[in-house]
BAMIDREN-98347 format. One record per residue: y, x, z of N, C-alpha, C, O, CB in turn. Coordinates in steps of 0.2 Angstrom, whole numbers, plus 2048, in hexadecimal, padded with zeros to 3 digits. Atoms other than C-alpha are relative to their C-alpha. Glycine has a CB too. Layout:
N
YXZYXZYXZYXZYXZ...
//
This chain:
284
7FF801807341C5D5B07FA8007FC7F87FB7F88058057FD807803804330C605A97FC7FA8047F97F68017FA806800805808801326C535B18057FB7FE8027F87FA7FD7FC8087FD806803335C465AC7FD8017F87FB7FC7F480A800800802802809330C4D5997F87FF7FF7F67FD7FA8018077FB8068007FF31EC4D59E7FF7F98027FA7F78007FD804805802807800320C3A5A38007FE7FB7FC7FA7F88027FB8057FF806806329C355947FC8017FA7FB7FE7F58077FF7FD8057FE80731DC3E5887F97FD8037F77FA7FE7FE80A7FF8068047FB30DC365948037F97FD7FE7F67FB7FF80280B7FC8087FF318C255917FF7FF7F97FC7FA7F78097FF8037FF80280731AC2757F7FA8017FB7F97FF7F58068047FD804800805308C2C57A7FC7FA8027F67F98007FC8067FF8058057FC302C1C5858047FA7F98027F67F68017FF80C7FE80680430DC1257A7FF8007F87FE7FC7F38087FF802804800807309C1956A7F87FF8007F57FB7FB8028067FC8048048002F8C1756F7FE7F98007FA7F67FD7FE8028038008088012F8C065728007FC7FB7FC7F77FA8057FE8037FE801807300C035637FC8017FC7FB7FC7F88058037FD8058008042F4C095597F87FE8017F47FF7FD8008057FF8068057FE2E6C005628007FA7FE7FB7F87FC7FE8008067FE8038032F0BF155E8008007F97FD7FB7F68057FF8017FF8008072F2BF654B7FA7FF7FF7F87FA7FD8048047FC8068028022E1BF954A7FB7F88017F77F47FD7FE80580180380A7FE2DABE75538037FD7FC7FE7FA7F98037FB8067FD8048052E8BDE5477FA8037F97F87FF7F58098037FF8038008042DEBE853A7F97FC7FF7F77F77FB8018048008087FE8002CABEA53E8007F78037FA7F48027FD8098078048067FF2CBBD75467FE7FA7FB7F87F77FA8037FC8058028048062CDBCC5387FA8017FA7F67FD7F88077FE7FD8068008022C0BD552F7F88018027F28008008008037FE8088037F82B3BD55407FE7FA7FF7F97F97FD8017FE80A8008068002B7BC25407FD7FD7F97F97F87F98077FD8028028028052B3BC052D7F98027FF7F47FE7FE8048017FC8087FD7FF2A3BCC52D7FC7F88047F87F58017FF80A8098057FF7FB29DBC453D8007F57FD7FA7F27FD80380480B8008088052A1BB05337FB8017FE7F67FF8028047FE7FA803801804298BB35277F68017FF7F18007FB8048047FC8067FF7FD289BB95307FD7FA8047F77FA8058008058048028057FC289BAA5397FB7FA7FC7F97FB7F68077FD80380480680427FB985368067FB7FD80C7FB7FE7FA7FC8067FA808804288B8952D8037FE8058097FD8057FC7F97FD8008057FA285B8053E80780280280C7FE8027F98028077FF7FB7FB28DB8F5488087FF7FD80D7FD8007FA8088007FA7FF80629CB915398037F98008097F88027FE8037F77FB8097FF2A1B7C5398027FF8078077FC8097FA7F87FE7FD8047F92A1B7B54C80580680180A8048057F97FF8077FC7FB7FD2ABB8C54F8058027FB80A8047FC7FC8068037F98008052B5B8D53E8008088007FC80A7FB8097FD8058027F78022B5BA253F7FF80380780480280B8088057FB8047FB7FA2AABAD54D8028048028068077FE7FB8027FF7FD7F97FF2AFBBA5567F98048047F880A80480A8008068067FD7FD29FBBD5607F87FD7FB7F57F87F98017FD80A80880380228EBBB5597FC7FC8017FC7FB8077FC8048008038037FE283BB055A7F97FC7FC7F87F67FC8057FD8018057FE803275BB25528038037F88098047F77FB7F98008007FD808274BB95407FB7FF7FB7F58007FC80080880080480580526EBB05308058057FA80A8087FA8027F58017FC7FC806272BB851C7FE7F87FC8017F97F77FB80A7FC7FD803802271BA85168057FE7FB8047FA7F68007FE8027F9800803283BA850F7FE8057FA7FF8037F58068038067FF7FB805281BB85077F87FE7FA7F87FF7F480080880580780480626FBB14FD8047FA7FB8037FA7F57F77FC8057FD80580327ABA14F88068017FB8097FE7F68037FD8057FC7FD802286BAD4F47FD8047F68008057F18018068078057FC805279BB74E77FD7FA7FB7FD7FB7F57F980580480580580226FBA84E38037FB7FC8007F77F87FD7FC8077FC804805280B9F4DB8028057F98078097F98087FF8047FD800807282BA34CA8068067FE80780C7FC8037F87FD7F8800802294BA34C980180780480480B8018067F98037FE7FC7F9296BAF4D97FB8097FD7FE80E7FB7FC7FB80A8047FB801287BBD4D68048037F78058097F57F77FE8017FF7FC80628DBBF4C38098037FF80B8077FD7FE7FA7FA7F77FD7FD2A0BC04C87FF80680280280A7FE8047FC8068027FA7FD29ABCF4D37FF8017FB8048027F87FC8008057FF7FC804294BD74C68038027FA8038087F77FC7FF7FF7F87FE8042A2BD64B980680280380A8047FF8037FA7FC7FD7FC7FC2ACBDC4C780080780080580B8008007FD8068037FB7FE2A2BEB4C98028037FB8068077FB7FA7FF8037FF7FB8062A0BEF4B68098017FF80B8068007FC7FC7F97F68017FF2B6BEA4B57FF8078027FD80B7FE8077F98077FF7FD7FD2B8BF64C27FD8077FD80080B7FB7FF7FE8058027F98042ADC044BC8028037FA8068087FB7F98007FD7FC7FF8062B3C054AA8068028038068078058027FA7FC7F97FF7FD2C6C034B180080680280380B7FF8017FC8057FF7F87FC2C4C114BD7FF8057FA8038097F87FA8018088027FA8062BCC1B4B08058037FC8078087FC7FA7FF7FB7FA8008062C8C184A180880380480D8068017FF7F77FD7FB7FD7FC2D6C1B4AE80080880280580B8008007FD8078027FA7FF2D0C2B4B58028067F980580B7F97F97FE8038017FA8052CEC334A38067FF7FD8078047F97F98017FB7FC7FF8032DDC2D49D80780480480B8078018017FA7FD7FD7FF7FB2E7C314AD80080880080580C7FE7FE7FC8078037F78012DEC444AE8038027FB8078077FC7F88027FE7FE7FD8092E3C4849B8068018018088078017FF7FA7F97F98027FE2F5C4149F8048058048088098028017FA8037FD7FB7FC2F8C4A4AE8008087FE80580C7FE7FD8008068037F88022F1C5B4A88068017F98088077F87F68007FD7FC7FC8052FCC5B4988077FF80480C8048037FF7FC7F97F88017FA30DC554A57FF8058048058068078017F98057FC7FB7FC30BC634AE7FF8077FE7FF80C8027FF8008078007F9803309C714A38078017FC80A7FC7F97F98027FA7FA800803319C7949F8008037F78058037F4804804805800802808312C7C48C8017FB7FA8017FA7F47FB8027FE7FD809804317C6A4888058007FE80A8028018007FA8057FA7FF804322C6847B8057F98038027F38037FE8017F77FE8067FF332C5C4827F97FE8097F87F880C7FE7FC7F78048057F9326C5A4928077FB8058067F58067FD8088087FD8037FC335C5649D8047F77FE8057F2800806804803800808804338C474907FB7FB8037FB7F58067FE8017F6808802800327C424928007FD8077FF7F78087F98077FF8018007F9328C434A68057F98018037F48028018088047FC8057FF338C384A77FF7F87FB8027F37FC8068037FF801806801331C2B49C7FC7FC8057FC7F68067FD8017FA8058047FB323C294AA8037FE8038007FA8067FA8038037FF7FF7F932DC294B78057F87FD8047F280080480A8037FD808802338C1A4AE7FB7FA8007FB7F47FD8038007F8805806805329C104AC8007FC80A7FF7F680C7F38067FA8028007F9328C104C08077FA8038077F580780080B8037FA80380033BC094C08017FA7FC8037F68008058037FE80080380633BBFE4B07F97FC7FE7F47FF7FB8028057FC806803802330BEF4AE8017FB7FA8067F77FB7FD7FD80580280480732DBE649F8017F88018057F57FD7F78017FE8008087FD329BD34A87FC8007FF7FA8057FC8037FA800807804803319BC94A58027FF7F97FE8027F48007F880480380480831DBBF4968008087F97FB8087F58097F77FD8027FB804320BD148C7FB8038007F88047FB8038048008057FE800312BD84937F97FC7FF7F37FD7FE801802805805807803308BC948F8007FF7FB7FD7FA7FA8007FB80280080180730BBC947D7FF8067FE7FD8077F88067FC7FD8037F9804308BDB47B7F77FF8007F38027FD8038098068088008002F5BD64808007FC7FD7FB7FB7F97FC7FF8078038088092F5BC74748008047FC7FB8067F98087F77FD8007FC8072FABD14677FD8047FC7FC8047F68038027FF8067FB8032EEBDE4697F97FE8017F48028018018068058068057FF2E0BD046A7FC8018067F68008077FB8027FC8057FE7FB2DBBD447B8007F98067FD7F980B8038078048038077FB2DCBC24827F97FE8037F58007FE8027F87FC8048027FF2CEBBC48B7FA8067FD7F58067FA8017F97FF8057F98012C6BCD48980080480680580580A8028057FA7FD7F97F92C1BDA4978048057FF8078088037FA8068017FA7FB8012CEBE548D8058008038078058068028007FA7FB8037FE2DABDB49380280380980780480C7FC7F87FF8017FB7FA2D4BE34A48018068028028088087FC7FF8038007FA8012D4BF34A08058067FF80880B8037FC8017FD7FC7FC8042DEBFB4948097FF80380C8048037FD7FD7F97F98017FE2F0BF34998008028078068018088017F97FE8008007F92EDBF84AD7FB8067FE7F68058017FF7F98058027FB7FF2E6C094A98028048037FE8068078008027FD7FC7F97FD2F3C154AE8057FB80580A7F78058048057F87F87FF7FC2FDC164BD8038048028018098048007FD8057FB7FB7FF30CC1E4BF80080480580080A8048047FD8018017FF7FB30AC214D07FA8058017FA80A8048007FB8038067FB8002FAC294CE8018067FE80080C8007FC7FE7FE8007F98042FDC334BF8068038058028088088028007F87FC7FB7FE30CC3C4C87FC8018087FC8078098077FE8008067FB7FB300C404D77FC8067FC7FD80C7FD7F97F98048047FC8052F4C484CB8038077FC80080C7F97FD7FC7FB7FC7FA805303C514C180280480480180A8028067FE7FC7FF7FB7FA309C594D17FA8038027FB8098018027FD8088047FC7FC2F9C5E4D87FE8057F97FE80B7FA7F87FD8068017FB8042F6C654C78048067FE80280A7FA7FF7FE7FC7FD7FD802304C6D4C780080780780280C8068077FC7FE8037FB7F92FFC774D97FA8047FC7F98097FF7FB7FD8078057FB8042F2C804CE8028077FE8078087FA7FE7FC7F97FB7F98052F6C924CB8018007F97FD7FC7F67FC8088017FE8008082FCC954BA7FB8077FF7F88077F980B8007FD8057FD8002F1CA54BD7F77FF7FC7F48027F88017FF8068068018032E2C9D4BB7FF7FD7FC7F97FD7F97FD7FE8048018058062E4C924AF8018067F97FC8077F58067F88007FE7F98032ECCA24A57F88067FF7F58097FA8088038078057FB8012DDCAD4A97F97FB7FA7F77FE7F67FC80180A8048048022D1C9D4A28038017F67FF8007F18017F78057FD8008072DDC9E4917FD8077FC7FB8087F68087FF8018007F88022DCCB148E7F67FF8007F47FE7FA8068098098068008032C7CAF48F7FE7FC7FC7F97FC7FA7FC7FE8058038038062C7CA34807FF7F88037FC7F47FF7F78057FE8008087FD2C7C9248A8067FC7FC80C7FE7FC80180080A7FB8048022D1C834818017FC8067FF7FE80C7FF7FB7FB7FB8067FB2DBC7548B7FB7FD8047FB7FC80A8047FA7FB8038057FC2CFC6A48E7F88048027F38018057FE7F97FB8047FC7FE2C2C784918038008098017FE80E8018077FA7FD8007F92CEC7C49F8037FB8068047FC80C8058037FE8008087FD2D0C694A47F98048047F880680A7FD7F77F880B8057FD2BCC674A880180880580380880B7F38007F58037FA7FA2B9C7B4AE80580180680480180C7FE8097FC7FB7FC7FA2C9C804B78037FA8058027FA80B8068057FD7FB8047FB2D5C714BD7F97F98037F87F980980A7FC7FA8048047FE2C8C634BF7FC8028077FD7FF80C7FC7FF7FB8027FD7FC2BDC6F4CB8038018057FF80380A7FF8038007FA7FD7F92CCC724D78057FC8028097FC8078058077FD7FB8057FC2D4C624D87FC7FA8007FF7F57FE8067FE7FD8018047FE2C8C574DF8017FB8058007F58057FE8027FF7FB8077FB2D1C504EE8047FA7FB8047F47FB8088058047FA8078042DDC494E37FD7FD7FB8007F87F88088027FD8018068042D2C414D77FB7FC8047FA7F78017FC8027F98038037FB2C8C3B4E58047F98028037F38017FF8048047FC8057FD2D6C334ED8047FA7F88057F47F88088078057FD8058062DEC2C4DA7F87FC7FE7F87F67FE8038067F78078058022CBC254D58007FA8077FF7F48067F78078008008057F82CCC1C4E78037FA7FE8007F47FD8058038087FC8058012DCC154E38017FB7F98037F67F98078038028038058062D8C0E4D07F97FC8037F97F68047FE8057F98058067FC2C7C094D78027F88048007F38027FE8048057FD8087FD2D0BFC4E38057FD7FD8067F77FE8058018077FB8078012DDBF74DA7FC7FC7F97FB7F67FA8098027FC8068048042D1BF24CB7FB7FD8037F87FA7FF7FE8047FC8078047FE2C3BEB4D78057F98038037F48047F98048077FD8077FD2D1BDE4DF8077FE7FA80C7FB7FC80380280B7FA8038042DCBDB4CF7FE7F78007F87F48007FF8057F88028077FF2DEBC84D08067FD7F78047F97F28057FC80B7F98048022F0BC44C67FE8027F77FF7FE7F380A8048048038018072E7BCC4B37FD7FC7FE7FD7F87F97FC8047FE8068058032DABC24B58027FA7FF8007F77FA7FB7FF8047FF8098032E1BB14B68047FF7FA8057FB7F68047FA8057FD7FF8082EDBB94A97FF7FF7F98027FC7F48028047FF8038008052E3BBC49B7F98008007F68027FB8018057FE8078028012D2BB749F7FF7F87FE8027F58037FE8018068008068012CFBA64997F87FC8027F77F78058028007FA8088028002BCBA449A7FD7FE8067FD8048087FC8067FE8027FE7FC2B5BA04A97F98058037F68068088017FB8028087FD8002A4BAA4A580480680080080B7FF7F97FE7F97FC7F77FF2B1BBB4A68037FF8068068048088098037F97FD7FF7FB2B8BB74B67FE8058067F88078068027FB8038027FA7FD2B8BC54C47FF7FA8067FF7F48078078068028018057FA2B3BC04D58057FF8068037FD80B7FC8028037F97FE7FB2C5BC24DD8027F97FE8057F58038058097FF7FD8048012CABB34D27FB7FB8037FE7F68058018007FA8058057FD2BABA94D88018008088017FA80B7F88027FE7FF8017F92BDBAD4EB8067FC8018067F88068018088037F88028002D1BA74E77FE7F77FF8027F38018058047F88008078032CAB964E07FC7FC8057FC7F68077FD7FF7F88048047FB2BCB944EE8037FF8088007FB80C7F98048017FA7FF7FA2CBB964FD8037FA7FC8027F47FF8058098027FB8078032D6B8A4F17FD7FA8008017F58028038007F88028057FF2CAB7E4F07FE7FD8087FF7F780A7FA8007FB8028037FB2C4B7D5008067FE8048067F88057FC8038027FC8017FE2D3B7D5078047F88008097F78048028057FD7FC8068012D7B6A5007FC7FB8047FF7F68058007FD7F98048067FF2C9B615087FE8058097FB80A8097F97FE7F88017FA7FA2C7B6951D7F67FE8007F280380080780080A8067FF8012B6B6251D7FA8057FE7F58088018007FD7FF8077FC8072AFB6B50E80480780180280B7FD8007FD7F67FE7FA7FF2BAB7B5147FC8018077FC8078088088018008037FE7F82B1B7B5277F98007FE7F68038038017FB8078057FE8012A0B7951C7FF8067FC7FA8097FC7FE7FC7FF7FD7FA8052A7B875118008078047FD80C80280A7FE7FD8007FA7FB2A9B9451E7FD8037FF7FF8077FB7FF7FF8068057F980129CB9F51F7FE8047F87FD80A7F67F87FE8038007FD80929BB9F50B8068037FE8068077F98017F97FB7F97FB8042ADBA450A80180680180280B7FE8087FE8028007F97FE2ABBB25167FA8027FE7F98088018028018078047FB80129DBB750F8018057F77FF80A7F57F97FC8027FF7FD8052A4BB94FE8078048028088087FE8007FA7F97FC7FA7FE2B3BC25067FC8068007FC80B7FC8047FE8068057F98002A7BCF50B7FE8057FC7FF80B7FB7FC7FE8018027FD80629EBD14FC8068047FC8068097F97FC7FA7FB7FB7FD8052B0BD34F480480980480680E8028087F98007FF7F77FE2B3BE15007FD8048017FF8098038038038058047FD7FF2A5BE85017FF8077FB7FA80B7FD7FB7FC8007FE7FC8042A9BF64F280380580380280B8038027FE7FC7FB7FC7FD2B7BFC4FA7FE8028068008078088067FD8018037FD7F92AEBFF50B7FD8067FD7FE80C7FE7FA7FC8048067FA80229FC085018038067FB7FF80B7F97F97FC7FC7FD7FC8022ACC104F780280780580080C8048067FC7FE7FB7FA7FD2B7C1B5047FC8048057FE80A8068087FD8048037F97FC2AAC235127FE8077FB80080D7FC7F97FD8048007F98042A5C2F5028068027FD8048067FA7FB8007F97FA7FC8032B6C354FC80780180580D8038058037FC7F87FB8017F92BFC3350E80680780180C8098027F98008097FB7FA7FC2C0C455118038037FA8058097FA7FA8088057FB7FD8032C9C485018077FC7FF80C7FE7FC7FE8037FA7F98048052D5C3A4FE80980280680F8018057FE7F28017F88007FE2E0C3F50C8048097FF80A80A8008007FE80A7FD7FA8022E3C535078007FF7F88028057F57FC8058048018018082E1C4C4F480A7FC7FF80F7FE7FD7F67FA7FC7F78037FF2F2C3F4F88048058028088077FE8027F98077FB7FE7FE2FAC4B5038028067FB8088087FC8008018068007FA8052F9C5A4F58037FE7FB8078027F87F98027FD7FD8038072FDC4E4E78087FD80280C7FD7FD7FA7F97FC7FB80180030DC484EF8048058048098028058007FC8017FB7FB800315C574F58018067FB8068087F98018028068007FA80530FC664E98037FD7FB8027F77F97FA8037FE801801807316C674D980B7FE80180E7FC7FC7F87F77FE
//
């Protein structure tokens, strides 16, 4: 009886291993194959279409990449978007949470079931698209910011793990003469860094690959991000295969550049985003 459970337990970690060597190859190849493109020569990218082994290595792509106008200044209004964003999110998200989970809130559970509707209940496009006309924010960065500040999802991660906080200590911080937001910055901020780690991560990414604001209310092409320029250099090429097989190494090398945040993003905040999620979604 134990070796039969000893084969099928031996059987079943050889098949979940497997499996997860699969998931990851489905993952980690299509970004090997795009890396190892974009490194390639023109020659090398027209005759083979996308690389999987090397074959020499040229940065070409990525200087053509810097050296275009349109592309290097996109990157950088992506970068500034994203910084703002994240920022303006963060301090409004922190504030929010912190008053949602103190139980001196007057009417709190009002407060809380409104968020929690916002998560059920959507508005559509065209309302939400005349609330930013109206407030002048067409073809403005505001347009990027302010309306896609807060998310629901997040703030109730942040309102839970704030709500794991001893009431102790925040209580001891009150009785010394400390205000609210005294007690923000010194006490709950210091002690819940996982989870703003892990929420700053997840506003970071969704603000660095937002696509669908931008073509919404951006009009200008001197405001566009570089997620909408990657979208139009794949669409265009796409019509003509010539000029998409000489396109190659240019597309994948502006894919790159577009991920290349999010890489250099998550090795520094790694070892908190997964005890910062798992804290924010079950405490509380």
């Amino acid at each position: 009886m134990r070796m039969r459970t000893s084969l099928l337990s031996k059987a079943f970690q050889t098949v979940n291993i497997t499996f997860i060597i699969l998931l990851c190859l489905t993952v980690l190849l299509p970004i090997w194959m795009v890396v190892i493109t974009s490194l390639s020569s023109n020659e090398v990218a027209a005759r083979e279409g996308f690389v999987l082994i090397p074959k020499g290595i040229e940065f070409t792509s990525y200087i053509s990449v810097f050296t275009t106008g349109g592309y290097s200044r996109a990157f950088i209004r992506s970068i500034w978007i994203t910084v703002v964003s994240t920022a303006v999110s963060m301090m409004i998200s922190t504030t929010m949470a912190y008053a949602l989970s103190r139980k001196e809130l007057i009417w709190r559970n009002g407060f809380v079931n409104i968020v929690f509707l916002t998560m059920i209940v959507d508005g559509g496009i065209i309302p939400f698209y005349m609330v930013v006309r109206n407030l002048g924010m067409i073809d403005t960065y505001w347009s990027l910011i302010i309306p896609t500040a807060v998310s629901t999802y997040n703030l109730i991660l942040m309102r839970n793990f704030f709500r794991s906080i001893p009431d102790n200590l925040i209580e001891s911080a009150r009785l010394d003469g400390c205000g609210e937001l005294g007690i923000l910055t010194r006490i709950v901020l210091p002690v819940s860094i996982p989870i703003l780690a892990a929420v700053t991560l997840f506003y970071a990414v969704n603000h660095w690959n937002r696509y669908f604001e931008v073509v919404m209310f951006i009009n200008s092409t001197s405001k566009t991000t570089l997620q909408v320029l990657l979208r139009q250099l794949i669409f265009h090429s796409e019509g003509d295969g010539t000029y998409s097989v000489l396109l190659n190494n240019f597309k994948m090398a502006v894919m790159v550049i577009a991920m290349l945040p999010n890489l250099l993003l998550y090795p520094f905040i790694q070892k908190y985003f997964i005890s910062g999620l798992m804290l924010g979604s079950i405490k509380g």
